[in-house]
N, CA, C and O atoms as CSV, one atom per row, in Angstrom:
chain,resi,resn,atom,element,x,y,z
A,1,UNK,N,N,0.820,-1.190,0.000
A,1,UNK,CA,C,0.000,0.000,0.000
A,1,UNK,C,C,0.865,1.255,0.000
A,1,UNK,O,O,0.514,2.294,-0.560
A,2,UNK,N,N,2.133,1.090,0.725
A,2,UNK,CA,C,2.843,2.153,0.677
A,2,UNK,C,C,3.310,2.155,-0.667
A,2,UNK,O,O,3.196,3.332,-1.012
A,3,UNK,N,N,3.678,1.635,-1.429
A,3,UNK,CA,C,3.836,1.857,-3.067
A,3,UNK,C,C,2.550,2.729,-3.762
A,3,UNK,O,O,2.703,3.019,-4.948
A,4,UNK,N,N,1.894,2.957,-3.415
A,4,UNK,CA,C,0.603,3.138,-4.164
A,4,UNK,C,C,0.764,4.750,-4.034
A,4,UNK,O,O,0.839,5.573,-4.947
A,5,UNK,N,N,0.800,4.994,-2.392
A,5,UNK,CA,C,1.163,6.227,-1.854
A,5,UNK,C,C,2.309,7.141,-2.668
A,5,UNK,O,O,2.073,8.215,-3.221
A,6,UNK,N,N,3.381,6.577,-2.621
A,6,UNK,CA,C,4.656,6.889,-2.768
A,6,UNK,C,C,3.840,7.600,-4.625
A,6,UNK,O,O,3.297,8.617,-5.056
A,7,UNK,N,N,4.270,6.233,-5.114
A,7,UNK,CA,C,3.916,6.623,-6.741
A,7,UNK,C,C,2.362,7.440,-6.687
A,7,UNK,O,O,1.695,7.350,-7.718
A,8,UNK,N,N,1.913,8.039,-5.807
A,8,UNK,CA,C,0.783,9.121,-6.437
A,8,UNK,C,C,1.274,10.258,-5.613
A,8,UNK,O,O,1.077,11.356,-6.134
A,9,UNK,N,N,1.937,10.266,-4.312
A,9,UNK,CA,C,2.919,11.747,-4.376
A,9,UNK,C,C,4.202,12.225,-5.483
A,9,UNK,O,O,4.743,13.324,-5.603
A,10,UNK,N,N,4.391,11.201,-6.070
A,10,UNK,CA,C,5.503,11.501,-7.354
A,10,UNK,C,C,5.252,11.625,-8.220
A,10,UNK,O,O,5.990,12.001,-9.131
A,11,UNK,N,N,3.445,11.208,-8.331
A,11,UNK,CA,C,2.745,11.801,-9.978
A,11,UNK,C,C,2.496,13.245,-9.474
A,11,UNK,O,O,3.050,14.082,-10.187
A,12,UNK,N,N,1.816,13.739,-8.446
A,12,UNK,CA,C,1.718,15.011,-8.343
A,12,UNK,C,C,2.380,16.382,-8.297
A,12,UNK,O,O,2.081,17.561,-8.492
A,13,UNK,N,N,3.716,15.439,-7.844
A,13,UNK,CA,C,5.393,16.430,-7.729
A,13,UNK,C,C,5.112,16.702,-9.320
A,13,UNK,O,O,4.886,17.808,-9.813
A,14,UNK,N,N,5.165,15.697,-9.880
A,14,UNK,CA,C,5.555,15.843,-11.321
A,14,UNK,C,C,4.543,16.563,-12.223
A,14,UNK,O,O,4.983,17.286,-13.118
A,15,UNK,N,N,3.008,16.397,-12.026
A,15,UNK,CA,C,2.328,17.199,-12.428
A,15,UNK,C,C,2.413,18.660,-12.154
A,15,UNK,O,O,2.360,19.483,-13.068
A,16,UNK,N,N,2.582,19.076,-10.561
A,16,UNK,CA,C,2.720,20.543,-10.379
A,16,UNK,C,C,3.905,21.249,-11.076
A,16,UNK,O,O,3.866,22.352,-11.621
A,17,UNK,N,N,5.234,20.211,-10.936
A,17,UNK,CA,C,6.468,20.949,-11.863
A,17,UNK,C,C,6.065,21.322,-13.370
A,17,UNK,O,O,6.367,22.292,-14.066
A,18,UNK,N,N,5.085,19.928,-13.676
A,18,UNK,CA,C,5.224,20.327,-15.275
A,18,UNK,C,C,3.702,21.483,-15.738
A,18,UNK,O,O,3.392,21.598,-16.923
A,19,UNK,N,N,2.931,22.214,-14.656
A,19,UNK,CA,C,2.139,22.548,-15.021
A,19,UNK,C,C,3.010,24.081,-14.129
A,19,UNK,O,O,2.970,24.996,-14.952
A,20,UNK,N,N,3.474,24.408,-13.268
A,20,UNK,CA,C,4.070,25.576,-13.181
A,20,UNK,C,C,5.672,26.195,-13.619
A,20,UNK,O,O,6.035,27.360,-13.776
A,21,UNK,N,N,6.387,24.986,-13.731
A,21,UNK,CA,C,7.943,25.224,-14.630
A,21,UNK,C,C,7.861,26.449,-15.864
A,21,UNK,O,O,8.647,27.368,-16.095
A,22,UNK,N,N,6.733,26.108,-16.464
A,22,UNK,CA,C,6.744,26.928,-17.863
A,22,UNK,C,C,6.234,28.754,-17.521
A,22,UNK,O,O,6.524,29.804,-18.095
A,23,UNK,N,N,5.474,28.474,-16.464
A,23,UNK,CA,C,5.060,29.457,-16.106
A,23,UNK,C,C,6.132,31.084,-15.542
A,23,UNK,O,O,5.956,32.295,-15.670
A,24,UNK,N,N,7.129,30.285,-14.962
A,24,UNK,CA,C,8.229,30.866,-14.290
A,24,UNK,C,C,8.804,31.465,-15.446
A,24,UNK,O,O,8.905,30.722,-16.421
A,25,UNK,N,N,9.239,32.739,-15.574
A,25,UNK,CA,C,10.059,33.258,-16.826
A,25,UNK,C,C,11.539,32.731,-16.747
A,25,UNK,O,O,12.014,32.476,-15.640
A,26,UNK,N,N,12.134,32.596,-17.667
A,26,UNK,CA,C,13.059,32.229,-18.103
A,26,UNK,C,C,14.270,32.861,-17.324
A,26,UNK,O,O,15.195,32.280,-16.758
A,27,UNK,N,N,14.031,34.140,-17.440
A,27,UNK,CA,C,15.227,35.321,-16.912
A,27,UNK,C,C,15.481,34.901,-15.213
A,27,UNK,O,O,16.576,35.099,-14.685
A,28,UNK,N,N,14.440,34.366,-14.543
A,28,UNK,CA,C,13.796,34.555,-13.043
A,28,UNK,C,C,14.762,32.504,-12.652
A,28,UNK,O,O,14.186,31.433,-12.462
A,29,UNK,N,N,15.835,32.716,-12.677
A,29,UNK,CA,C,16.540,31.506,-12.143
A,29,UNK,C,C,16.540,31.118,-10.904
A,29,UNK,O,O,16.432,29.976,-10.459
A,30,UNK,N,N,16.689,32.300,-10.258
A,30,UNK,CA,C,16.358,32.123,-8.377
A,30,UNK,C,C,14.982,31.424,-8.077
A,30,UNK,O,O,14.746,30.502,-7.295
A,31,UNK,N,N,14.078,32.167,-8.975
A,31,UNK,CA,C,12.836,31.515,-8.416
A,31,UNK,C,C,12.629,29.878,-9.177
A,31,UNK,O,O,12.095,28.971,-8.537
A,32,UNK,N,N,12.997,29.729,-10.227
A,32,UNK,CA,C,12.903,28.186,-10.415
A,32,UNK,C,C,13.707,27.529,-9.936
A,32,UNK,O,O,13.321,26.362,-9.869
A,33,UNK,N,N,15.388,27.793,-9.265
A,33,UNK,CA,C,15.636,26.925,-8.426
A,33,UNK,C,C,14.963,27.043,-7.068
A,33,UNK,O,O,14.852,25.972,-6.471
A,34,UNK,N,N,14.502,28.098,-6.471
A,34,UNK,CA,C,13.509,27.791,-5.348
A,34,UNK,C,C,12.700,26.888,-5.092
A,34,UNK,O,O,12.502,26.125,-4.147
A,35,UNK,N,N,11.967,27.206,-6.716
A,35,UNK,CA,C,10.658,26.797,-6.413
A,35,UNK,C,C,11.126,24.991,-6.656
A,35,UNK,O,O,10.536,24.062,-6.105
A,36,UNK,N,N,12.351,24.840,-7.641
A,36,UNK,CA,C,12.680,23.453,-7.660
A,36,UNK,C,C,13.097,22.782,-6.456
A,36,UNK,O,O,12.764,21.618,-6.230
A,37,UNK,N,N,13.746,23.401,-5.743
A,37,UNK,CA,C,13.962,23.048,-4.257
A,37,UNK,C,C,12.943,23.100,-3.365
A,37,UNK,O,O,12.642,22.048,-2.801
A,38,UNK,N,N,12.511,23.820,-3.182
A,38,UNK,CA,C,11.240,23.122,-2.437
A,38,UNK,C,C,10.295,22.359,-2.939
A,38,UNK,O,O,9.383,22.282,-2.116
A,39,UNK,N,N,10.103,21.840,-3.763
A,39,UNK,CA,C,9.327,21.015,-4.538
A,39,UNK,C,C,9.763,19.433,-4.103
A,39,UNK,O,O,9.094,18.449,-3.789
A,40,UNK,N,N,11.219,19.681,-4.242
A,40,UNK,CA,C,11.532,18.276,-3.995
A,40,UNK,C,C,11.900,18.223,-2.501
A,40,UNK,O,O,11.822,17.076,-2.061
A,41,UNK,N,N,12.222,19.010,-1.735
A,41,UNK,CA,C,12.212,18.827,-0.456
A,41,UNK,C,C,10.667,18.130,0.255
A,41,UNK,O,O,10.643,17.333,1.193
A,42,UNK,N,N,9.456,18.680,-0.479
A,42,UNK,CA,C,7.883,18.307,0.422
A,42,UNK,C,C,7.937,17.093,-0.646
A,42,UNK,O,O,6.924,16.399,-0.566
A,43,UNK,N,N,8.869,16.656,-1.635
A,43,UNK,CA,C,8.780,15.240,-2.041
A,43,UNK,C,C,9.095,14.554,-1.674
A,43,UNK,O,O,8.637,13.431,-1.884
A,44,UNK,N,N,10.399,14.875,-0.642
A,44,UNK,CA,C,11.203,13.895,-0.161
A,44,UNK,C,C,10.832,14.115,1.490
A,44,UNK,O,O,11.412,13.258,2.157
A,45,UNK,N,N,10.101,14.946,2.228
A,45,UNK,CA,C,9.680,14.446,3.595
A,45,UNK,C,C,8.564,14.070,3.212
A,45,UNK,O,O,8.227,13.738,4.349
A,46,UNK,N,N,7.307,13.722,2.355
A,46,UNK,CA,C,6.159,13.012,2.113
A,46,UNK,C,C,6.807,11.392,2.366
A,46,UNK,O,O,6.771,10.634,3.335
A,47,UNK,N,N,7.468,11.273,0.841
A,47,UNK,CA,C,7.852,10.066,1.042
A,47,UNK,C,C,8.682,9.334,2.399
A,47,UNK,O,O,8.682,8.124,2.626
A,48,UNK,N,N,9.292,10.254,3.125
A,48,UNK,CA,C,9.981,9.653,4.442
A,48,UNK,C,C,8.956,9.312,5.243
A,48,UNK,O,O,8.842,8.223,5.805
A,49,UNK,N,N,7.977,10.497,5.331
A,49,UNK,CA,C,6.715,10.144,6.359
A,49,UNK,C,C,5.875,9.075,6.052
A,49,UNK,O,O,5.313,8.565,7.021
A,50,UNK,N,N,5.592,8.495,4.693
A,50,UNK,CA,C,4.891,7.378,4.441
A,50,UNK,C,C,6.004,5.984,4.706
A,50,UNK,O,O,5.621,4.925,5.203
A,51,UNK,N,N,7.131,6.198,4.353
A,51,UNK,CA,C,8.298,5.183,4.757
A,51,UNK,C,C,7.936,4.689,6.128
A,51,UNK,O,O,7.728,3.510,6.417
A,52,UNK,N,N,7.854,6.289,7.391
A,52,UNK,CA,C,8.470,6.020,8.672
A,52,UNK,C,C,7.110,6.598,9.075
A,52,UNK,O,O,7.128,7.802,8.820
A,53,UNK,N,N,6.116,6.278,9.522
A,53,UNK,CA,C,5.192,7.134,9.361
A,53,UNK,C,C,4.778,7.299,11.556
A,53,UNK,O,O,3.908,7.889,12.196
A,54,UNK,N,N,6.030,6.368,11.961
A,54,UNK,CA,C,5.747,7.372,13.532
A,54,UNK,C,C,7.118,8.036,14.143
A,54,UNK,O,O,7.434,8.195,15.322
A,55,UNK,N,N,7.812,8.364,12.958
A,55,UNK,CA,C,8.558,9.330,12.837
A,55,UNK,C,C,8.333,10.649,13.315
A,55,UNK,O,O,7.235,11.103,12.992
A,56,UNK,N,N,9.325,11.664,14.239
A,56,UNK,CA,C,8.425,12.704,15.425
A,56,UNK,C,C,8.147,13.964,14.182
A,56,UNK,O,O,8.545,13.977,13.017
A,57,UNK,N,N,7.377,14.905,14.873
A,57,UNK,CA,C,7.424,15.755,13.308
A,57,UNK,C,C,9.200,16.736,12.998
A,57,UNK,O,O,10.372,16.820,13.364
A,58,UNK,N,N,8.287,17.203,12.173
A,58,UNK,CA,C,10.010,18.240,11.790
A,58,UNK,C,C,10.609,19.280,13.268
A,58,UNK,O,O,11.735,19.328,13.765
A,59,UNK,N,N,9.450,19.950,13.616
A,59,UNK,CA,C,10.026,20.820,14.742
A,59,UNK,C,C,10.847,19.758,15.891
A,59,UNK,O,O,11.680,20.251,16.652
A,60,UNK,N,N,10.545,18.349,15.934
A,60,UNK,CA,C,11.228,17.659,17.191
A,60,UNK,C,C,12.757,17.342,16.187
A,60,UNK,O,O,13.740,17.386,16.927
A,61,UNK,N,N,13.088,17.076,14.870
A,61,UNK,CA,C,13.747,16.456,14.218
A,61,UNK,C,C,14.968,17.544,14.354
A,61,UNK,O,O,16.112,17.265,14.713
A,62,UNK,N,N,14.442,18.952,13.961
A,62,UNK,CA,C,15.266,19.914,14.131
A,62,UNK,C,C,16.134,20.037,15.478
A,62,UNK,O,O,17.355,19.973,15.625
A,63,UNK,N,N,15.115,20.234,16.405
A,63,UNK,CA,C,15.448,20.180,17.630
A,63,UNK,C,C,16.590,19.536,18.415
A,63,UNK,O,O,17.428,20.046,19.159
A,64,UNK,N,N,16.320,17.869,17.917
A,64,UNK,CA,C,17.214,17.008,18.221
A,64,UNK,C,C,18.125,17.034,17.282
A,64,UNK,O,O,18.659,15.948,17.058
A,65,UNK,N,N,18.576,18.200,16.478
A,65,UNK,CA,C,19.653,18.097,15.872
A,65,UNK,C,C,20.512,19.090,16.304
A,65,UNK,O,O,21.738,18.983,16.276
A,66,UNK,N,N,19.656,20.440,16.863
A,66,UNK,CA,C,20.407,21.484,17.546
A,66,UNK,C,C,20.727,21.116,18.819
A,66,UNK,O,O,21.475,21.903,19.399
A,67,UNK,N,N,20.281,19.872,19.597
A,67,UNK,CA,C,20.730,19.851,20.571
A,67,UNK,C,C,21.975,19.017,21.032
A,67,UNK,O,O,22.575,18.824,22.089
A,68,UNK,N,N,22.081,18.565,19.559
A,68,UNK,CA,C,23.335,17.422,19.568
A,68,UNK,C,C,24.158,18.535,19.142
A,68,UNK,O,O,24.620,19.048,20.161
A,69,UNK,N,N,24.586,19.194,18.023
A,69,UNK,CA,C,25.362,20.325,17.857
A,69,UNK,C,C,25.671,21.293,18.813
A,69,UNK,O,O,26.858,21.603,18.917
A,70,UNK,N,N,24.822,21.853,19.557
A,70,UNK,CA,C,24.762,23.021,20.280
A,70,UNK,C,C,24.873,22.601,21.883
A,70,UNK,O,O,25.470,23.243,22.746
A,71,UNK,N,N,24.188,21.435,22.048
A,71,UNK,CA,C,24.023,20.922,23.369
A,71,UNK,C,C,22.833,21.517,23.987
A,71,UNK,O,O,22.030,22.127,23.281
A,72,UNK,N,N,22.617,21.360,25.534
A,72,UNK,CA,C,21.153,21.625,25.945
A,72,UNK,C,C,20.994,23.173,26.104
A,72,UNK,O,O,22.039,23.612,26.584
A,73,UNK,N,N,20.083,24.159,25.883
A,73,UNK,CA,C,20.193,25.226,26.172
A,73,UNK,C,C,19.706,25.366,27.873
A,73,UNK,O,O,19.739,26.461,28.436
């Protein structure tokens, strides 16, 4: 079932790129790598969350990453 998931968040990545890519002017590079980067970033925590799905959310993920770097405040 998780296949099913996966391949219909990667038809939709792919539909929104190919229905707003063209839209973006040509000259405007910042904003299509933006907008390409975040595109595939909510592609790639969808698919982690259907992978791992009691995985903590992002604000705890962050967290426990500043606190290993930074230590406890």
């Amino acid at each position: 079932m998780k296949g099913v998931y996966i391949v219909s968040i990667t038809v939709v990545a792919i539909l929104m790129f190919i229905y707003q890519w063209p839209k973006i002017k040509s000259t405007e590079v910042k904003e299509k790598a933006a907008f390409a980067t975040i595109t595939v970033i909510g592609w790639g925590a969808a698919i982690i969350y259907i992978i791992f799905p009691n995985m903590g959310s992002p604000a705890k993920i962050i967290d426990f990453i500043i606190v290993q770097l930074f230590g406890p405040f």
